[in-house]
C-alpha positions as CSV (number, residue, x, y, z in Angstrom):
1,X,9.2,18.3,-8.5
2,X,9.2,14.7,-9.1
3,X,11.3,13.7,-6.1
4,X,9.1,15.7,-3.6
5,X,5.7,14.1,-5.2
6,X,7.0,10.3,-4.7
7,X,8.2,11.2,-1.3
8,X,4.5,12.5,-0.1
9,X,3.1,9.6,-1.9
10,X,5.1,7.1,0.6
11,X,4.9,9.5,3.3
12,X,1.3,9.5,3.3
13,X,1.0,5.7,2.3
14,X,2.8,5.0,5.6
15,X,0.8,7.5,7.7
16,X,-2.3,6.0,6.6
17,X,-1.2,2.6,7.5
18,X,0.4,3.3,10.7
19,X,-2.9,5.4,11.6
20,X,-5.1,1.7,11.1
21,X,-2.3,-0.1,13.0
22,X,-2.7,2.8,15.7
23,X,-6.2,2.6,15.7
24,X,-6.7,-1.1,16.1
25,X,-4.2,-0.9,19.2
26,X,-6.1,1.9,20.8
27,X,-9.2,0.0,20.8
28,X,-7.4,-3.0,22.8
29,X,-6.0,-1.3,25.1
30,X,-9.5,0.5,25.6
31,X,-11.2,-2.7,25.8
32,X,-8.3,-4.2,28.2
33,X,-8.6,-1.3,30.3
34,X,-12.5,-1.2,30.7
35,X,-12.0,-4.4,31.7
36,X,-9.9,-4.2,34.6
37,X,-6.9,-6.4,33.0
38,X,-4.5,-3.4,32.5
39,X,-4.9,0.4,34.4
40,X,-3.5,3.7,32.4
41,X,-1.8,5.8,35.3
42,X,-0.3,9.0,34.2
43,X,2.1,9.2,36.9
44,X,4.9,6.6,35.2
45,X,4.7,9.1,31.9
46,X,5.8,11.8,33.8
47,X,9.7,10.3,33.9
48,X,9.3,9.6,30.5
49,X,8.5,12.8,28.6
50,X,11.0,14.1,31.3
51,X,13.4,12.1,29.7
52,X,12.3,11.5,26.4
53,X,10.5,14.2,25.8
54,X,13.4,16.7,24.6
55,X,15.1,14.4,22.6
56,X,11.6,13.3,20.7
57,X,11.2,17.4,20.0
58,X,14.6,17.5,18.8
59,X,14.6,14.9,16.4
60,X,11.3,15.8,15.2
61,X,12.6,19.2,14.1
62,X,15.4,17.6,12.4
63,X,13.3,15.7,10.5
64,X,11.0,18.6,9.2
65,X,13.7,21.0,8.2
66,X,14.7,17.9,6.3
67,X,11.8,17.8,4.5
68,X,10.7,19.9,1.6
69,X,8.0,21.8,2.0
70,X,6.3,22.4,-1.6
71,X,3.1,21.9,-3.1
72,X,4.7,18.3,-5.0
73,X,5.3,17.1,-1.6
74,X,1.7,18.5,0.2
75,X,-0.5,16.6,-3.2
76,X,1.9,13.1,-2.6
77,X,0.9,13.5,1.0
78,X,-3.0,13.6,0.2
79,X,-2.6,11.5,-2.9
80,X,-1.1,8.3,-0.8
81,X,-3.1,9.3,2.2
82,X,-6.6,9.0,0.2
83,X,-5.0,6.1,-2.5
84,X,-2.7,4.4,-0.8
């Protein structure tokens, strides 16, 4: 139960960091946008999730059937997500 319990604990330090660093970029691009220096258009993510979008799906499954799903693993999760 060990090995599942350090795992959520990095799993969820990393989450929490990349959730700051995706935060912080969001509010750029929000800024840039409102003021006229970049525009969002959804039509240049259509190709993209048509061809990306699969592959993403696919490797994200592959990732959680690698993980193990027990209690060790959901406390390290909210243990580095609050601590970390």
């Amino acid at each position: 139960m060990a090995i599942p319990l350090i795992l959520g604990l990095i799993v969820g330090f990393l989450i929490k960091k990349s959730l700051k660093k995706a935060l912080i970029v969001g509010i750029i691009v929000a800024v840039v946008t409102y003021l006229g220096l970049f525009s969002l258009s959804l039509g240049g993510l259509n190709d993209i999730i048509a061809q990306y979008g699969p592959m993403s799906v696919h490797y994200m499954v592959l990732l959680l059937g690698m993980l193990p799903l027990s209690v060790g693993l959901i406390i390290g999760l909210a243990i580095g997500f609050l601590f970390g």
